[in-house]
N, C-alpha and C positions, 0 to 999 in steps of 0.2 A: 471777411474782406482782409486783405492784406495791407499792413500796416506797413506804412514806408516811413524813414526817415526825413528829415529836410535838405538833407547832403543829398539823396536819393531823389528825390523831387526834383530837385536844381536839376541834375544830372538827367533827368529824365525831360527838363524839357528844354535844356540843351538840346538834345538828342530833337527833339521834334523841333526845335528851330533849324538844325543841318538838313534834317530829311528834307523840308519843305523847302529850305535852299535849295538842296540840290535837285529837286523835284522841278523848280524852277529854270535849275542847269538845263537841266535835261529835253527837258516840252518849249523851253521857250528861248534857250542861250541868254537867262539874264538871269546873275548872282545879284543878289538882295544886298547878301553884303558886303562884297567890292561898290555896289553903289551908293549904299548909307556911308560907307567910312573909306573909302577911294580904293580905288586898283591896287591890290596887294598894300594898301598902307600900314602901319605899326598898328594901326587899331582892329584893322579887317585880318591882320595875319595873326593877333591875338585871339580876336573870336573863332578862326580856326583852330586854332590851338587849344581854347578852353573844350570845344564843343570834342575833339578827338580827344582830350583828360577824358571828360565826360564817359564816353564811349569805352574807354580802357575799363573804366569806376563800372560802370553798368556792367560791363561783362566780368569784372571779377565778384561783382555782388553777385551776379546770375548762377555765376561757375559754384559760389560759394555756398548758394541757399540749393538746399535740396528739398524735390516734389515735398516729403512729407512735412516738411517744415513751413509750409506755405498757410 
């Protein structure tokens, strides 16, 4: 089993809180999080912001681990 970090984790379900957002964009036209923390407010443009660090972090852990190191 692959052993993840806690930085990794966070970042990993980041990641699964935006998909499911936008999953919601998508099927239904209603953001989860413009509605918990208002229309583009300082706290909904933050959770965008973390969740795309997120996604940057995942993808250079991913670039960085190779097959056989898994």
């Amino acid at each position: 089993m692959l052993k993840l970090n806690t930085g990794i984790w966070v970042a990993l379900m980041l990641l699964v809180v935006g998909g499911l957002n936008w999953g919601l964009v998508g099927l239904f036209k209603f953001d989860l999080v413009a509605r918990i923390f208002g229309e583009m407010s300082i706290l909904a443009r933050l959770v965008y912001i973390v969740v795309a660090l997120s996604a940057i972090g995942i993808l250079i852990s991913a670039l960085r681990t190779s097959p056989d190191k898994a």
